[in-house]
N, C-alpha and C positions, 0 to 999 in steps of 0.2 A: 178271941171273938166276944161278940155282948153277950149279956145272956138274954137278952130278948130275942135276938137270933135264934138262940139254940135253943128257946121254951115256946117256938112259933109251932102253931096246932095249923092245920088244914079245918075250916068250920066246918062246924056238923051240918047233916043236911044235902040235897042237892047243889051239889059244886062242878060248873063246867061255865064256858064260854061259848055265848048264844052268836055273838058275832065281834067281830074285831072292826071297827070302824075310826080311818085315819085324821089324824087332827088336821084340821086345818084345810090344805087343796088335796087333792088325790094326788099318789105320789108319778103318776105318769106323767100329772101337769108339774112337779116338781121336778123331775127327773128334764124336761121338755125346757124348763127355763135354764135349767143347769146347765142343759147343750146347747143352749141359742147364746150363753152367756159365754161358754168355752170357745166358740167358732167367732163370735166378734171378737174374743180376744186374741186366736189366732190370725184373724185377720189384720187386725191393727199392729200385729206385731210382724209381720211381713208388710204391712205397710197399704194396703187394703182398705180406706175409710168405707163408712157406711153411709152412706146418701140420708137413707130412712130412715135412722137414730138422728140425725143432723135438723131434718124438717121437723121430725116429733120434737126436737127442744126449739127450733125457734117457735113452733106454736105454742108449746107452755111458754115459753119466758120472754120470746121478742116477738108477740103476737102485730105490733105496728111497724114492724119492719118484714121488706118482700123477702123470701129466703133466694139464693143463689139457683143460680139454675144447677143442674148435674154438672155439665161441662165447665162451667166455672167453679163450680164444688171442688169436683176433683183437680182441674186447674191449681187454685188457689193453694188444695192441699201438699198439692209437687211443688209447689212453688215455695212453700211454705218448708219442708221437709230438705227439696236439694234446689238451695236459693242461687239464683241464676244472676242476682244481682254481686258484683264484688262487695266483698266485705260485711256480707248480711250472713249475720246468724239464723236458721232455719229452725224454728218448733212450731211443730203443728198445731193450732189450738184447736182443731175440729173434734 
């Protein structure tokens, strides 16, 4: 071990912890994105898209383009996944 390790004093004086206060978000909202993030993933991995995640990115990125309705969303995505066309390869890109 160092020896600054083992020459570590407690200072003198009143010593305690007035409060613990966490960095950053509160960990309930951390804990909260952590399960919002595990359930999309569960959900995409049974096959499950998310309509809501889909409109949130066409408004950041393809703000001049109309996004798909629901019904064609999910359409598009089956279609897309188990292609109905002969000979077409299926990856979803939603």
């Amino acid at each position: 071990m160092s020896e600054a390790i083992l020459a570590w004093r407690k200072p003198a004086g009143r010593w305690q912890i007035n409060q613990c206060l966490p960095l950053g978000e509160p960990p309930r909202t951390r804990w909260q994105k952590i399960w919002r993030g595990l359930q999309q993933s569960f959900r995409l991995m049974v096959g499950v898209h998310d309509y809501q995640n889909y409109l949130q990115h066409m408004r950041l990125h393809h703000p001049e383009q109309p996004p798909m309705s629901e019904r064609e969303f999910y359409r598009y995505c089956l279609d897309a996944r188990f292609p109905s066309q002969p000979g077409k390869l299926g990856k979803c890109p939603c």
